[in-house]
Structure formats: C-alpha cells, structure tokens
C-alpha positions in Angstrom: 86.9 23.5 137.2 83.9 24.7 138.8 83.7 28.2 140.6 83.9 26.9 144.0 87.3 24.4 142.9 88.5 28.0 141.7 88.0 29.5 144.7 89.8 26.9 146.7 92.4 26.8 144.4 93.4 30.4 145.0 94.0 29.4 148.6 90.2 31.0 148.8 91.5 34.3 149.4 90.4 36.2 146.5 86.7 35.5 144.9 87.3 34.3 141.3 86.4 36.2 138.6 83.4 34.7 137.0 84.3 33.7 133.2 81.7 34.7 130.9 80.5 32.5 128.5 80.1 33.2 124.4 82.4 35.4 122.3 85.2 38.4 123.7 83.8 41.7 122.9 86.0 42.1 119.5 83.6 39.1 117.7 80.2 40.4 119.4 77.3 41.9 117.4 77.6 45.6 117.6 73.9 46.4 119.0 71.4 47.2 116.3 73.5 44.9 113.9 71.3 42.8 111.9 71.2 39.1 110.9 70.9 39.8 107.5 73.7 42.1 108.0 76.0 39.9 109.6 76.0 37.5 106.8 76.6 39.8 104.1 79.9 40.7 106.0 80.7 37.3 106.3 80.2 36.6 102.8 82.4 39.5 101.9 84.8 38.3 104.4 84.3 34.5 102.8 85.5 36.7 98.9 88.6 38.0 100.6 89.8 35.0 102.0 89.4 33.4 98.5 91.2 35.8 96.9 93.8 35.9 99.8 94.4 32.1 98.5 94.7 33.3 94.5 97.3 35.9 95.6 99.2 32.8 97.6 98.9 30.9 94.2 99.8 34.2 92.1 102.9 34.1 94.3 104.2 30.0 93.7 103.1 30.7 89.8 105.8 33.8 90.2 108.6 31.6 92.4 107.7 28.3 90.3 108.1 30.1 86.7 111.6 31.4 88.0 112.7 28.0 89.1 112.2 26.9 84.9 113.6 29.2 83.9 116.2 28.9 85.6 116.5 24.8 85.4 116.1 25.9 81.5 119.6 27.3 81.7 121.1 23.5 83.0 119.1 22.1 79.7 120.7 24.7 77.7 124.1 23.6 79.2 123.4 19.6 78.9 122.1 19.8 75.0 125.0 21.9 74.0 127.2 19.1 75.8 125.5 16.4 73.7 126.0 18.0 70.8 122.6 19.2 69.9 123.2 23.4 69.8 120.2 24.1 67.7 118.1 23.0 70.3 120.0 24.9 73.3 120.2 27.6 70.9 116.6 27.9 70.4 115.6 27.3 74.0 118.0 30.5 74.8 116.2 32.3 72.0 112.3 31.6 72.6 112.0 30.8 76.3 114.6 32.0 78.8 113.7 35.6 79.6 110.5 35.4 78.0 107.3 37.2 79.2 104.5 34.8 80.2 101.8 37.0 79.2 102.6 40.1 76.6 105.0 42.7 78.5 104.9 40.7 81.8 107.2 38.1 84.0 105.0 36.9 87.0 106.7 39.9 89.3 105.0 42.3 87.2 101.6 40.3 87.3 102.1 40.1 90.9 102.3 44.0 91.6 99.5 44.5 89.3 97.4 42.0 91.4 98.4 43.6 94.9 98.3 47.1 93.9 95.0 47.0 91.8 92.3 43.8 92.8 93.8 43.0 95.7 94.3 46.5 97.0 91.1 47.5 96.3 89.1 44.5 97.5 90.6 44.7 101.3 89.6 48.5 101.4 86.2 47.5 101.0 86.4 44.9 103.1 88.1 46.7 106.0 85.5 49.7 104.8 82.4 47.8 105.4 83.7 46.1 108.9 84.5 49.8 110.0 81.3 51.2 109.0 78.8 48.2 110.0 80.2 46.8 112.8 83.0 49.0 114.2 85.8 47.3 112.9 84.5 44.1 114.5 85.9 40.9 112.1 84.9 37.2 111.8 80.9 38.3 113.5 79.6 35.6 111.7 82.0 32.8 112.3 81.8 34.1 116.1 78.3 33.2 116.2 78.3 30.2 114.1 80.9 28.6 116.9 78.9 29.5 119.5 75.6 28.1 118.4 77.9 24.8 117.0 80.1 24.4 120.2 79.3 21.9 123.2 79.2 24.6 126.5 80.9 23.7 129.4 82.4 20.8 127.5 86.5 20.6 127.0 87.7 21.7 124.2 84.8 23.5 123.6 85.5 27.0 125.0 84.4 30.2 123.6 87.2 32.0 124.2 91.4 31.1 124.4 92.2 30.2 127.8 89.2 29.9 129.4 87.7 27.2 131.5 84.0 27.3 131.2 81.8 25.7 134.3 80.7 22.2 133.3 76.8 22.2 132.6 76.7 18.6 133.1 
C-alpha cells in the first residue's frame, strides 16, 4: 500500500507514519562497528548455534538411553518367561543401571555439558555482543537479508508487520 492509499485509508485524518525501510534498530550496526567485525560475531554466533543443536542431541542421547533401559526390563521379563534366565539374568547384571561412560548415566553428562562447555561458551558469546555491538544479536544475518531481500516486494519486508512502498 502506497503512502497516499495509507493516508486515505485512515479516513485521511492523520498523516501516516512513514515506514522505514532496512533493519529495527536492535539488528543495526552500532556506528564505528566494522565489517570485519561483524562477521567475526556472526561466526561466533554461527559456533553457538552448533553447539545449541549438540546440547539438543546430548538431550535425546539422555531421554533415548532411558527409554532402553527401560524396554530392557520387558526383555528381562519375556526371556525369563521363555525359559531362558541366564540371559535375563545377565541382561539385569551387565546392562540395566549401567553407566554409559565410566561414573556417568547421560543426566550426569548432560549437567557436565550445560554447566561447563555450554556455560562457558554463551558467556562469551553474550560477552562479545555486549562489548562490540551493545548487546545487538544476529548483525550479520540483519545485513545479509537486507542486501538478499527484493524491497518493496511482498514477502520481502525488512521488518514484521510492515508494508514497505512498492518500488515498482
């Protein structure tokens, strides 16, 4: 909708307010922020999101090794059933309960992960944003849509819920 179909859709009482074009202030350069610098928080930003996907698979290793071992107890149950208690006996013995790596089930893996790695790797994160670009997130991903988006085109906005004057 252009300016003037705005206006007159507003009954043309009240000017409307002209939408500005590119990123919200929260994904704008902070000035004096470099190119060079921008990246190398994106990269960092590109790390954390990889590792937020390990900790999501850390987690399904943690919920799918309880779901064996607790399917292990219906095999213990069936064997003994048909008869074959050295088996279910040794399943009990060697493999329900058992660590998966010496001294740990997954839960204690999972704390480890969070409270060491993980921990440590979003204060730096967070750390850098704060001290390079005021707290500012996704800078580089901001700019890459902006140069890679169609203005003035639907569905091409810069922003959520804003209707951009068609350039055509």
């Amino acid at each position: 909708m252009s300016v003037a179909e705005q206006h007159a859709a507003t009954g043309g009482g009240e000017e409307p307010a002209v939408v500005e074009s590119g990123p919200d202030s929260a994904h704008r350069r902070p000035d004096g922020l470099n190119d060079v610098t921008v990246e190398a928080l994106g990269k960092l930003s590109e790390a954390l999101e990889t590792v937020e996907r390990v900790r999501g698979h850390l987690y399904s290793a943690h919920q799918l090794i309880g779901q064996a071992d607790f399917a292990l107890d219906d095999a213990v149950s069936l064997f003994m059933q048909a008869g074959h208690t050295e088996t279910a006996e040794r399943i009990e013995r060697e493999l329900i309960g058992r660590n998966v790596i010496p001294g740990h089930w997954t839960f204690q893996i999972v704390e480890e992960f969070d409270d060491g790695y993980y921990a440590e790797f979003r204060d730096i994160e967070r750390d850098a944003r704060e001290r390079l670009a005021g707290g500012r997130r996704h800078l580089y991903e901001a700019e890459l849509k902006e140069r890679r988006r169609t203005h003035g085109r639907p569905g091409h906005e810069a922003r959520p819920g804003r209707v951009e004057e068609s350039t055509d």
